[in-house]
C-alpha positions as a Markdown table, in Angstrom:
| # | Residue | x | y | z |
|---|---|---|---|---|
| 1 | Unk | 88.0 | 100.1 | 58.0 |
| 2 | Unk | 86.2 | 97.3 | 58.2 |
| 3 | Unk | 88.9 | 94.9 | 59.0 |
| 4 | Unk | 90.3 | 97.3 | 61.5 |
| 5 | Unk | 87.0 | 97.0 | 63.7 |
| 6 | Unk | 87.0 | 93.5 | 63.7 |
| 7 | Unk | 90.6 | 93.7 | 65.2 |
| 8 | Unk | 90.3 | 96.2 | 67.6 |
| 9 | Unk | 87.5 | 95.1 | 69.1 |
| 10 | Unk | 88.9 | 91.5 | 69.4 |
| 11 | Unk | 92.1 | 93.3 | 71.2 |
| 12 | Unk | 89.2 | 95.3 | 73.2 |
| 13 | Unk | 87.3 | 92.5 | 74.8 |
| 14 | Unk | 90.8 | 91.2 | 76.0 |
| 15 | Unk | 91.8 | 94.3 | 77.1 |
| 16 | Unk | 88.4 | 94.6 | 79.0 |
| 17 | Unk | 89.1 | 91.7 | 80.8 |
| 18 | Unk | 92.2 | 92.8 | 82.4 |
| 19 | Unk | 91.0 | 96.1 | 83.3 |
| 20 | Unk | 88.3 | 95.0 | 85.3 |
| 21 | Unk | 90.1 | 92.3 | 86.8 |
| 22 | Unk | 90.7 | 91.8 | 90.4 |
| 23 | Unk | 94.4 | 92.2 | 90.6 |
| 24 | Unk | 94.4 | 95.5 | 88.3 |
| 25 | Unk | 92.3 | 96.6 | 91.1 |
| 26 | Unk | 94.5 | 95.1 | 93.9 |
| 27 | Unk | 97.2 | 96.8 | 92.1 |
| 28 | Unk | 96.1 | 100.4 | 92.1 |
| 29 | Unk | 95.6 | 100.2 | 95.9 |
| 30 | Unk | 99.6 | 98.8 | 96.3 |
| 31 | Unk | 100.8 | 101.7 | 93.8 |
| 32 | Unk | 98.7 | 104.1 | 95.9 |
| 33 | Unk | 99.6 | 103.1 | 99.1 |
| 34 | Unk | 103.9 | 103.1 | 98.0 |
| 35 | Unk | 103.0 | 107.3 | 96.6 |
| 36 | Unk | 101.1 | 107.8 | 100.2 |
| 37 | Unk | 104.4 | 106.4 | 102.0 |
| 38 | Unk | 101.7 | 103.7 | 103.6 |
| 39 | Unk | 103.8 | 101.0 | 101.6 |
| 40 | Unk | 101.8 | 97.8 | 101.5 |
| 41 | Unk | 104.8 | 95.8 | 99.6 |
| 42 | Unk | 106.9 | 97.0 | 97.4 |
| 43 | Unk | 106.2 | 97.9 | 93.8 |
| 44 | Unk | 107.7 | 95.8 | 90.6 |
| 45 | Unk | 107.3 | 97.1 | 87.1 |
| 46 | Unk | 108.3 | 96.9 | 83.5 |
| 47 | Unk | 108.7 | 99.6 | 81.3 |
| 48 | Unk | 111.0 | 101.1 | 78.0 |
| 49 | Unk | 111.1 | 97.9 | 76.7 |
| 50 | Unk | 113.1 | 96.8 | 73.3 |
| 51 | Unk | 109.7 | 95.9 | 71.1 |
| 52 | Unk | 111.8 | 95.3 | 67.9 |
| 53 | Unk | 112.9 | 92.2 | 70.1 |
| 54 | Unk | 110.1 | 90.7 | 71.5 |
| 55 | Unk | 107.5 | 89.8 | 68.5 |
| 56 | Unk | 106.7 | 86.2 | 69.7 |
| 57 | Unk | 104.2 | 84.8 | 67.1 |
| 58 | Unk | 103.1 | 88.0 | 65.4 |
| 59 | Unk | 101.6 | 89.2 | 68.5 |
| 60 | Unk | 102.6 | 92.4 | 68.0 |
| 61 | Unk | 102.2 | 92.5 | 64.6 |
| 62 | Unk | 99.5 | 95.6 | 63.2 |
| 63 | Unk | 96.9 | 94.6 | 62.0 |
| 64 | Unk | 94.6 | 98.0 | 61.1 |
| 65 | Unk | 95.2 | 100.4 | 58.4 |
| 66 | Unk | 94.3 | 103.6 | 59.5 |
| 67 | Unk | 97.0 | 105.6 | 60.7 |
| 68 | Unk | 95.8 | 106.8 | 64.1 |
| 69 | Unk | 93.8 | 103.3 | 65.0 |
| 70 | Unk | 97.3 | 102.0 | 64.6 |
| 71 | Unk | 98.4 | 103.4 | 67.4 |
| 72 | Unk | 95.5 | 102.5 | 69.6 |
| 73 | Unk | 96.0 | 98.8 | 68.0 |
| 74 | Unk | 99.5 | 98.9 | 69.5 |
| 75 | Unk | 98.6 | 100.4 | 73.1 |
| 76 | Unk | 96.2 | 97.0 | 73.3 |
| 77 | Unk | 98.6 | 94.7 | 71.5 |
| 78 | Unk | 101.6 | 95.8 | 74.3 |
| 79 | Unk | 99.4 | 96.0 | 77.7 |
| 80 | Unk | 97.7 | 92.3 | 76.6 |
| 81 | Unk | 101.2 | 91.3 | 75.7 |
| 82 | Unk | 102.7 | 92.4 | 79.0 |
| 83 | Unk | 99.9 | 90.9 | 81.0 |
| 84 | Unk | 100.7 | 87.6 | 79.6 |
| 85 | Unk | 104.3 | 87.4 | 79.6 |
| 86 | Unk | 105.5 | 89.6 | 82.5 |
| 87 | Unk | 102.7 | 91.9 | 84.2 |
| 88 | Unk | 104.7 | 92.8 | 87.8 |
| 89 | Unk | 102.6 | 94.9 | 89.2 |
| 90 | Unk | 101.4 | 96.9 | 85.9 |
| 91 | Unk | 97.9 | 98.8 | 86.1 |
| 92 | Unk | 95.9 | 99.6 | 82.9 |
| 93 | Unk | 93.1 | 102.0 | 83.1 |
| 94 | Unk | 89.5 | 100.5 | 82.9 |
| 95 | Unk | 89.1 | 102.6 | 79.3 |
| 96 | Unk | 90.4 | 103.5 | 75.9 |
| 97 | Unk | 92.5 | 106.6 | 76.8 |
| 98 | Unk | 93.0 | 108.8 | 73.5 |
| 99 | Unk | 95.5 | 111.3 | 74.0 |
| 100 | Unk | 94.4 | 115.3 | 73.2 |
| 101 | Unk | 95.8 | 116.6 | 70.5 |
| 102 | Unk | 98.3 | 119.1 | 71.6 |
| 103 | Unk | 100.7 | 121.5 | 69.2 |
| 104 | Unk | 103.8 | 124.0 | 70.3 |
| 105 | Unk | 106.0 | 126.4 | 68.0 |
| 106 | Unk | 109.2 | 125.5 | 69.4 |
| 107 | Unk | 111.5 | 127.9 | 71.8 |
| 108 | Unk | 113.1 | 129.2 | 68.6 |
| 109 | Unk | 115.7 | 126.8 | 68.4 |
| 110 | Unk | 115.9 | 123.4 | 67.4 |
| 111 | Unk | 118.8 | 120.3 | 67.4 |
| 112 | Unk | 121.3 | 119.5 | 65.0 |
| 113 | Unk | 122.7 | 116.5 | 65.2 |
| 114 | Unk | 124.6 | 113.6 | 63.7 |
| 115 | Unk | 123.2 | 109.8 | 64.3 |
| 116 | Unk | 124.9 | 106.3 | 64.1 |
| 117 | Unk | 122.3 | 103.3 | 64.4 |
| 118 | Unk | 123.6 | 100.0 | 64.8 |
| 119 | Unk | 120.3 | 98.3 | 64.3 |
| 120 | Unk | 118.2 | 99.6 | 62.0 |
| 121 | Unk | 114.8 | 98.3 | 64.2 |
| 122 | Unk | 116.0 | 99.9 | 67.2 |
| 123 | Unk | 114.9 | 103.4 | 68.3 |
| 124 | Unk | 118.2 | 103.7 | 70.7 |
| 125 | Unk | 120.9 | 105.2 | 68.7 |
| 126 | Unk | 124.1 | 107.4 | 68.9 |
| 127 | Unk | 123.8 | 110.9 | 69.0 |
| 128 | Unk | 126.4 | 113.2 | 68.1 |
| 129 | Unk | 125.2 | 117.1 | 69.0 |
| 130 | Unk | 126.0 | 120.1 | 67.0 |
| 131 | Unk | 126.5 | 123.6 | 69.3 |
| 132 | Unk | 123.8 | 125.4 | 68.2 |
| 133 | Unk | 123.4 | 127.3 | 71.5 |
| 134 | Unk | 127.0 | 128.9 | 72.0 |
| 135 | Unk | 126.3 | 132.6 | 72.1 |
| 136 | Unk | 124.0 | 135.9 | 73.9 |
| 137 | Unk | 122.5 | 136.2 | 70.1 |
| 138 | Unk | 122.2 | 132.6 | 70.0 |
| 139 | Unk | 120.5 | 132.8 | 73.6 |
| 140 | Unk | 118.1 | 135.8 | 72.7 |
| 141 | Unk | 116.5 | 133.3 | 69.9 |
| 142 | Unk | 114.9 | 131.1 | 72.6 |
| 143 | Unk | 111.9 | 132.0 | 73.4 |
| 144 | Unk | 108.1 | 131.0 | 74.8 |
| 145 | Unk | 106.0 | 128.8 | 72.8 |
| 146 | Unk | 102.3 | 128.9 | 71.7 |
| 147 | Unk | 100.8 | 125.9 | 72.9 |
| 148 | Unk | 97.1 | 124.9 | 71.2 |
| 149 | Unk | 95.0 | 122.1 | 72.0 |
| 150 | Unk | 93.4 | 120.7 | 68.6 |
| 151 | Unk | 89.9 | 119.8 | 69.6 |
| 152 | Unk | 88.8 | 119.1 | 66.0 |
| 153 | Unk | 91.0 | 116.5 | 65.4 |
| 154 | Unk | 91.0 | 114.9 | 69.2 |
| 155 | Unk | 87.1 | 114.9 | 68.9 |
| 156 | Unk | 87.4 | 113.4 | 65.3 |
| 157 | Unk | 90.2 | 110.4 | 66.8 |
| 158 | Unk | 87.6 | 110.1 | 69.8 |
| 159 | Unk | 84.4 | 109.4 | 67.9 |
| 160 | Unk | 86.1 | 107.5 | 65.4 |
| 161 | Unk | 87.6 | 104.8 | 68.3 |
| 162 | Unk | 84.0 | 105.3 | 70.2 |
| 163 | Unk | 81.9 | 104.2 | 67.4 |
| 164 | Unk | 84.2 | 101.1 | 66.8 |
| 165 | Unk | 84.9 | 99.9 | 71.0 |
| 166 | Unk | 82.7 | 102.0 | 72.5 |
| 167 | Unk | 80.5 | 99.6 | 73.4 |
| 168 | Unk | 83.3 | 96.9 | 75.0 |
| 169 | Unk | 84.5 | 99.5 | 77.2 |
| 170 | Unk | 84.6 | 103.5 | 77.9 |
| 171 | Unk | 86.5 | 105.9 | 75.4 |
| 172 | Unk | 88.3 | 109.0 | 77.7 |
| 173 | Unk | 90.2 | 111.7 | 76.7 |
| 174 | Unk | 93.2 | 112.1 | 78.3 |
| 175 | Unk | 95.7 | 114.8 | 78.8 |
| 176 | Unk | 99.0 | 115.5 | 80.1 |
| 177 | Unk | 99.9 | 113.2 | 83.1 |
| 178 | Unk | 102.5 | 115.4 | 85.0 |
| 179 | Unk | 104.6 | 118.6 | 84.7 |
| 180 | Unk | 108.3 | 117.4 | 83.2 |
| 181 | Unk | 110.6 | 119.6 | 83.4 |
| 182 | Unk | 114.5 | 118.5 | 82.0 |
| 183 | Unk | 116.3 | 121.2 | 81.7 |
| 184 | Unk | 120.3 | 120.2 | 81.3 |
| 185 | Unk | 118.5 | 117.3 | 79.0 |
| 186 | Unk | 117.6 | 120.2 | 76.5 |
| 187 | Unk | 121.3 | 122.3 | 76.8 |
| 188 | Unk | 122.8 | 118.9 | 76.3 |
| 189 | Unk | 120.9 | 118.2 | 73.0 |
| 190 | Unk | 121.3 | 121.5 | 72.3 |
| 191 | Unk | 125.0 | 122.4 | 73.0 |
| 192 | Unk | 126.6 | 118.2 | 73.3 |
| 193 | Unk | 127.2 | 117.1 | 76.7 |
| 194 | Unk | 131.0 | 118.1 | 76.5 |
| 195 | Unk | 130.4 | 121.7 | 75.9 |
| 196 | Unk | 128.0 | 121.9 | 78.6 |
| 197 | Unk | 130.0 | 120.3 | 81.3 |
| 198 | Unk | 133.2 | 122.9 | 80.0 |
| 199 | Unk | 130.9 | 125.7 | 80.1 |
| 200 | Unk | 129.8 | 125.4 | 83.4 |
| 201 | Unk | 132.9 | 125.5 | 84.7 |
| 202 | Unk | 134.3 | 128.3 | 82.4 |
| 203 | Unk | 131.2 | 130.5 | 81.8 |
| 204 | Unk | 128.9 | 129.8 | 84.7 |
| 205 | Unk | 127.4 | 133.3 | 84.3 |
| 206 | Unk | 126.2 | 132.3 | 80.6 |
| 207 | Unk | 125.1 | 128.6 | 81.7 |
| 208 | Unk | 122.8 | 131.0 | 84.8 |
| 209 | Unk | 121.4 | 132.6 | 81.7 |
| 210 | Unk | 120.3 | 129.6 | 79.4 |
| 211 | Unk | 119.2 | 127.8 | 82.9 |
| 212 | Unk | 117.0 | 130.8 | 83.8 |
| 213 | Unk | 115.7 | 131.3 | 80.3 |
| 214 | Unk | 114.4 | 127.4 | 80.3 |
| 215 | Unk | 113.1 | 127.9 | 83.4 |
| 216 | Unk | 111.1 | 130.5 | 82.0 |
| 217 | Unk | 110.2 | 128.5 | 79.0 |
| 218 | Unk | 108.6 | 125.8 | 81.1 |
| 219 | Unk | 106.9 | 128.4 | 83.3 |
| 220 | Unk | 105.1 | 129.1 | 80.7 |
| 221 | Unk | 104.5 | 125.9 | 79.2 |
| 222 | Unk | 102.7 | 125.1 | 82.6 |
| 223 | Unk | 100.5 | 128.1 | 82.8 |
| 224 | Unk | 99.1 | 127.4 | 79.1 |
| 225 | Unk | 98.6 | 123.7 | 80.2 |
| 226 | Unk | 96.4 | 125.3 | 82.9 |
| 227 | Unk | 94.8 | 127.7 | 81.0 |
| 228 | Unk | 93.3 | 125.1 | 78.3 |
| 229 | Unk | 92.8 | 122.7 | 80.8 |
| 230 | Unk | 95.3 | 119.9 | 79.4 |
| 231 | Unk | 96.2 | 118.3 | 82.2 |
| 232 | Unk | 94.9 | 114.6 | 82.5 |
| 233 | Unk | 92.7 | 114.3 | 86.0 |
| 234 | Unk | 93.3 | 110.6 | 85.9 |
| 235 | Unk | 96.7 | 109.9 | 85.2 |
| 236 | Unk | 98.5 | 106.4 | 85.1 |
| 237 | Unk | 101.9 | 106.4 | 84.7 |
| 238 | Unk | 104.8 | 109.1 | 86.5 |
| 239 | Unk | 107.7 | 108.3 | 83.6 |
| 240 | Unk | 107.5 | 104.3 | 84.2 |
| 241 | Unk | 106.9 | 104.5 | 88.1 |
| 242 | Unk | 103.4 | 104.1 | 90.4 |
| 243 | Unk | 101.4 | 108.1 | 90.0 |
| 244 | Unk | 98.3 | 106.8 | 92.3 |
| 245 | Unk | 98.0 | 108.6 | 95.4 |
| 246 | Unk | 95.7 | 109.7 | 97.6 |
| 247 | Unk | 97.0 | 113.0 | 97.8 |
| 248 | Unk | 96.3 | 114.7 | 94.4 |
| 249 | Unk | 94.1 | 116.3 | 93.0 |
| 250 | Unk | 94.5 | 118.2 | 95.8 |
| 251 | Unk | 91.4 | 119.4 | 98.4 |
| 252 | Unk | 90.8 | 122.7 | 96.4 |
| 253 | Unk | 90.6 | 120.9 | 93.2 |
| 254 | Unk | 86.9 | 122.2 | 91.6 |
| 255 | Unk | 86.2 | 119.0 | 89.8 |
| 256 | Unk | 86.8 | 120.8 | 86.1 |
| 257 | Unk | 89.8 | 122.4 | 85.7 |
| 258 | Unk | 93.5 | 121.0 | 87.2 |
| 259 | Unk | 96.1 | 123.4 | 88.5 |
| 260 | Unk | 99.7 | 122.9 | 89.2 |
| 261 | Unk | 99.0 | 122.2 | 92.5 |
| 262 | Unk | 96.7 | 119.2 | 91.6 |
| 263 | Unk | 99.4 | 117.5 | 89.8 |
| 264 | Unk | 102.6 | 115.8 | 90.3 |
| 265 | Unk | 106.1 | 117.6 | 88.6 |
| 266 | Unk | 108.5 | 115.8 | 87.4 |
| 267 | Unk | 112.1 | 116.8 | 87.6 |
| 268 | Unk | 115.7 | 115.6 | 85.9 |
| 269 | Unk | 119.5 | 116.6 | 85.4 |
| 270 | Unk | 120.9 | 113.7 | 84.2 |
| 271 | Unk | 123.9 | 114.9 | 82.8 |
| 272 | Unk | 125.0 | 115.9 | 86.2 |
| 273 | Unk | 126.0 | 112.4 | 87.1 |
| 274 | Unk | 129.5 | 114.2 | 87.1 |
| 275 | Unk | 128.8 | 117.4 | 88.7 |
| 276 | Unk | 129.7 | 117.7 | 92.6 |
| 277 | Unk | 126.8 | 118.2 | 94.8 |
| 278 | Unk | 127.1 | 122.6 | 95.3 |
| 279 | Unk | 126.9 | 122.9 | 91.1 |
| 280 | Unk | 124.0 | 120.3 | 90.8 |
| 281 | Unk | 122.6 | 122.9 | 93.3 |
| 282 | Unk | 123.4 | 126.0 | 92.2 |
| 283 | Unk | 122.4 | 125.2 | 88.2 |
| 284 | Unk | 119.6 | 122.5 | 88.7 |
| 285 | Unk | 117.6 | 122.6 | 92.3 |
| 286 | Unk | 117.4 | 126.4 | 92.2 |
| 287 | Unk | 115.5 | 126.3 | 88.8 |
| 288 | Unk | 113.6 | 123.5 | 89.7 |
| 289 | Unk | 112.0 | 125.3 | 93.0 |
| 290 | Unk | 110.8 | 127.7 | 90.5 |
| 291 | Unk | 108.8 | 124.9 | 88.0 |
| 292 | Unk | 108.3 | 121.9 | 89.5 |
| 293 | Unk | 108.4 | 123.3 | 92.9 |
| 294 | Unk | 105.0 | 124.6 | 92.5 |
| 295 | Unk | 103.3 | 121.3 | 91.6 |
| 296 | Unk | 100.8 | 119.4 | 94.3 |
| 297 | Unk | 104.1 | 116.4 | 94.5 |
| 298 | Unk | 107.3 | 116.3 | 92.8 |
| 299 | Unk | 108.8 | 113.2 | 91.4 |
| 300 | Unk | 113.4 | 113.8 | 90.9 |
| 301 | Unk | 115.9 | 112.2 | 89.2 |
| 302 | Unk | 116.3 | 109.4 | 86.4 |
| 303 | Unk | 119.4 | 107.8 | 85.6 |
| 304 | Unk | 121.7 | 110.5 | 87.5 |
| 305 | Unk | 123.1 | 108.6 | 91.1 |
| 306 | Unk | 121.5 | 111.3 | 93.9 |
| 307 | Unk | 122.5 | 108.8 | 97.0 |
| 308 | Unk | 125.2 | 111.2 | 98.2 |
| 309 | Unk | 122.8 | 114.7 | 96.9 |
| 310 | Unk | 119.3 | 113.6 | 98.6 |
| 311 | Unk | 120.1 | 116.4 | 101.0 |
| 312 | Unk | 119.8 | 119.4 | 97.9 |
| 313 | Unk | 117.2 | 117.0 | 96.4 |
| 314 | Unk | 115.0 | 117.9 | 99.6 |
| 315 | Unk | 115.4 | 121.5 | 99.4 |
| 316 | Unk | 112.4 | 121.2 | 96.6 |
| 317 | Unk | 109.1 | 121.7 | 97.8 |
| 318 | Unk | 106.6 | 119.0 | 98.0 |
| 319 | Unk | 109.1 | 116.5 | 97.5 |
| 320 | Unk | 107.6 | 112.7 | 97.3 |
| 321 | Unk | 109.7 | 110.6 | 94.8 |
| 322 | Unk | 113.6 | 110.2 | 94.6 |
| 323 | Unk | 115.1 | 108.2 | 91.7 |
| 324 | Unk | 118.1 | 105.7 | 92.8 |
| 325 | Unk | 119.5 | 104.6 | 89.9 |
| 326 | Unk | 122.2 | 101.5 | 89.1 |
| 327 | Unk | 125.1 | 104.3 | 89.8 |
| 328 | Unk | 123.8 | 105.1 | 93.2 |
| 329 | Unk | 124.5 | 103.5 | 96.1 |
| 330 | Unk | 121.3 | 102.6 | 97.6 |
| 331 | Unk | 122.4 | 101.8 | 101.0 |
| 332 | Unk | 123.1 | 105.5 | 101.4 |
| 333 | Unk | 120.0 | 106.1 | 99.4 |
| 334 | Unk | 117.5 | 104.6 | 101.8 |
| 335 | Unk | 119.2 | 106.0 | 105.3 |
| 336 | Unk | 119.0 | 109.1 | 103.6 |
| 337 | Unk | 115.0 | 108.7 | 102.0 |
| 338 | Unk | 114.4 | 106.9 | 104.7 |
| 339 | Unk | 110.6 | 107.3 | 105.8 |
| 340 | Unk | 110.1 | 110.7 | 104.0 |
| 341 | Unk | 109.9 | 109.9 | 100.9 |
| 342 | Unk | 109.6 | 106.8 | 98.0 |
| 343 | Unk | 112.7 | 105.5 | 97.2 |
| 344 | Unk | 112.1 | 104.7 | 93.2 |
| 345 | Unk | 114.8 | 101.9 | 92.7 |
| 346 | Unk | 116.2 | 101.2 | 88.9 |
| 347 | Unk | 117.9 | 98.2 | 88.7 |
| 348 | Unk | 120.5 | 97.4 | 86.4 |
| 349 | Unk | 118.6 | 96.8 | 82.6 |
| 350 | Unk | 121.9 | 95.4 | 81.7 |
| 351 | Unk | 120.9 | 92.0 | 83.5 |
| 352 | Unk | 118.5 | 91.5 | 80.9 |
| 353 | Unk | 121.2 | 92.7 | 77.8 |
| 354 | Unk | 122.3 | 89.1 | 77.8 |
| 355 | Unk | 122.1 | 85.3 | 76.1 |
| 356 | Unk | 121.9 | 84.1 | 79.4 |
| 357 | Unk | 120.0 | 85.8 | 82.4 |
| 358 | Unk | 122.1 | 85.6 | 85.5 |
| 359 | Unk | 120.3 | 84.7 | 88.2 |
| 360 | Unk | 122.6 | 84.4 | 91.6 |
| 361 | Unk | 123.3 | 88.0 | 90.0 |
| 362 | Unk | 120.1 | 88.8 | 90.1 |
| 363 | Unk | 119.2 | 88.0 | 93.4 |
| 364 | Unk | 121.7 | 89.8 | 95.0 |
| 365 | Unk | 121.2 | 93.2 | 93.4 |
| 366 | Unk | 117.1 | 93.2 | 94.7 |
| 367 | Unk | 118.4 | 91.6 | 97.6 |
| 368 | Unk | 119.9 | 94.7 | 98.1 |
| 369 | Unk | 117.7 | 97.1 | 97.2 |
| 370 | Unk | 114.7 | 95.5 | 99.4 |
| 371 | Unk | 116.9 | 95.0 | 102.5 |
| 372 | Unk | 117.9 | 98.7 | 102.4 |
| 373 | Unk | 114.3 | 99.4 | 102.0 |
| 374 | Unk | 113.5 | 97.4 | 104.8 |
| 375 | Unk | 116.3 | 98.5 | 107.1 |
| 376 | Unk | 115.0 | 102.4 | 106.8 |
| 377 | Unk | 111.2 | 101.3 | 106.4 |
| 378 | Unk | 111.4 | 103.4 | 103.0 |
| 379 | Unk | 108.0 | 103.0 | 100.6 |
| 380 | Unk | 109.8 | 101.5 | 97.2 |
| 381 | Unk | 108.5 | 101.2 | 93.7 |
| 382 | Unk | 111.3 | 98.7 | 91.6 |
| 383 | Unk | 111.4 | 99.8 | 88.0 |
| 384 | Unk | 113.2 | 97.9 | 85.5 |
| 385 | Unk | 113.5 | 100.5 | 82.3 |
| 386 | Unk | 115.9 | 101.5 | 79.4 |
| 387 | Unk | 116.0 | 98.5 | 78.2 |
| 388 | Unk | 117.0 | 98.6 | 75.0 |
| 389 | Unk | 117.8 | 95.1 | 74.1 |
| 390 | Unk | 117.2 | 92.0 | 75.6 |
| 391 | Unk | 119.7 | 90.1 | 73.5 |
| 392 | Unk | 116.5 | 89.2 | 71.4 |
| 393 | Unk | 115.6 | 86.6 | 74.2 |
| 394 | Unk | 112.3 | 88.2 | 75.7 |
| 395 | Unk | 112.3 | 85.0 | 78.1 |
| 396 | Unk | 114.9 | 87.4 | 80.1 |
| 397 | Unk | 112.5 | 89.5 | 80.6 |
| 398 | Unk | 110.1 | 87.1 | 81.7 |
| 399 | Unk | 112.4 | 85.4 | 84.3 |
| 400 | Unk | 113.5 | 88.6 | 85.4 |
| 401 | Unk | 110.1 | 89.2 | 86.3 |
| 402 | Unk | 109.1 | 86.0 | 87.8 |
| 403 | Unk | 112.1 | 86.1 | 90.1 |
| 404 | Unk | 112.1 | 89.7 | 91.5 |
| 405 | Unk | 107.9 | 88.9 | 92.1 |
| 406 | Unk | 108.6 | 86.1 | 94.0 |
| 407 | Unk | 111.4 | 88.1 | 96.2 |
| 408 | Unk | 108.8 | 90.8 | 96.6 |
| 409 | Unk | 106.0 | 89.0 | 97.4 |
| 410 | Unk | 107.9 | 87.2 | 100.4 |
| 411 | Unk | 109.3 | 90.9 | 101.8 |
């Protein structure tokens, strides 16, 4: 234990000093002002990154020996990393946030499935989905879950990192961020994506059920959040993208407890990339009214293209955040966003996936993306993610970074 003080609070003094700098505070104010549609420039960062890739010099090496101060060691080791290699625009909070320990039961079903890994280090994998979800018997085993919050333990974890750091910079406990709700995510682990996309074309009428039954699932996941107070009330992070704003909590928020309505939701149907526009709304934005709907701002899409669907996208309430992913054409994306709302742009992680990073390539795809912007006046956050290799050159990375910065800060 003792040589795990010594190297956290090493990693603490350096992680002190970029907290409390001046551009972590300059950069709180731009992600605020892109979330308030008040866009001061655009918004650049870095995020899902392919770790197992990018260990220059044992910087990223663990160090501690405790299980749990492990985990804070890496949260410093990454943030100081990313701050020297490629920070963008990234914010870190001016504390030690450890997480609340939170358990569930389960909906009463879990995922089989079958995995191929090419790369033993690398977390992305194949996954190969057993139906597990095919029948009304198999539907009536889904049910609500108990969600506790473990205080014992979280307070245990919190002294234990206080009484080591605590005198560098704050401890906090922190909660959930935002409301996620994925529902077509979970039938497609739970069923395989081809059974799903068959089914709701064939047995619509059993694909309303499951949908409905989720929906009710996550209902009730965010009135227990509520009820024991789980919700973080100073979030960083919305899934990779800028969650500042000046707009939550909301006015009626009591200082103590977080509601729904003092939070942003976060909504996804990935796997209906391939769905036409009238099915994406009849099995996705109807259920999603009902969840994240009720949250203070809602945050849609992820890797699904929405340029030609931004017209059932706004039928959520408190829409704020639209995803435009590589697949989308954001031309269409940002007439259609336009002033209303932030236009989340994903570039291409594939740029990166290479021995050599292709920078005329490069150029052109942001060039896009910010003259669209600027052509409609949309607020933009750019957010290279899912990266899950970077050819094991991490210098991609960092030029990636250093070029779309320089277009950004010249917009």
């Amino acid at each position: 234990m003792l040589n795990d003080s010594v190297v956290l609070r090493k990693l603490a003094s350096e992680y002190y000093e970029i907290a409390n700098s001046e551009k972590n505070k300059e950069n709180i104010k731009l992600h605020k002002a892109v979330n308030d549609l008040k866009q001061i420039r655009p918004v650049v960062l870095i995020d899902e990154l392919p770790w197992h890739e990018m260990n220059i010099d044992n910087e990223l090496t663990l160090q501690c020996s405790d299980e749990y101060l492990r985990t804070i060691e890496w949260y410093l080791r990454t943030n100081i990393f990313k701050y020297k290699y490629f920070p963008a625009d990234m914010i870190v909070p001016p504390y030690i946030p450890v997480k609340k320990v939170i358990h569930s039961t389960g909906i009463g079903i879990s995922v089989e499935e079958e995995i191929i890994a090419i790369d033993k280090d690398n977390p992305i994998v194949s996954h190969k989905y057993n139906d597990v979800l095919q029948t009304e018997s198999d539907l009536e085993k889904l049910g609500n879950p108990v969600i506790t919050y473990d205080e014992d333990e979280t307070l245990r974890r919190f002294n234990l990192v206080g009484e080591i750091i605590g005198d560098i910079l704050p401890v906090k406990l922190s909660g959930i961020e935002y409301f996620f709700v994925g529902i077509w995510d979970i039938v497609s682990m739970l069923r395989g994506v081809t059974n799903l996309l068959i089914d709701l074309a064939d047995r619509p009428e059993f694909m309303h059920k499951i949908a409905q039954k989720l929906t009710d699932i996550h209902i009730s996941y965010l009135e227990q959040y509520e009820k024991l107070n789980l919700f973080d009330n100073d979030p960083y992070s919305l899934h990779c993208t800028p969650i500042h704003t000046s707009d939550l909590p909301s006015k009626n928020f009591d200082g103590v407890r977080l509601t729904r309505k003092d939070v942003w939701g976060r909504g996804v149907a990935q796997i209906f990339a391939s769905v036409s526009k009238e099915m994406h709304e009849e099995f996705d934005i109807q259920y999603m009214k009902k969840t994240v709907g009720q949250c203070g701002l809602v945050y849609y899409g992820c890797c699904e293209p929405l340029d030609k669907k931004i017209d059932i996208v706004e039928k959520i309430p408190n829409l704020r955040k639209i995803s435009v992913t590589p697949w989308a054409d954001v031309n269409i994306a940002a007439e259609a966003i336009n002033t209303k709302y932030v236009l989340s742009a994903k570039p291409n992680p594939s740029a990166v996936a290479v021995y050599n990073l292709d920078e005329d390539n490069l150029k052109k795809e942001i060039g896009t993306i910010l003259d669209a912007c600027k052509r409609n006046n949309c607020s933009c956050d750019i957010v290279l993610k899912d990266i899950s290799t970077c050819c094991r050159k991490p210098q991609n990375i960092f030029k990636w970074e250093q070029i779309v910065m320089e277009m950004v800060k010249s917009y």
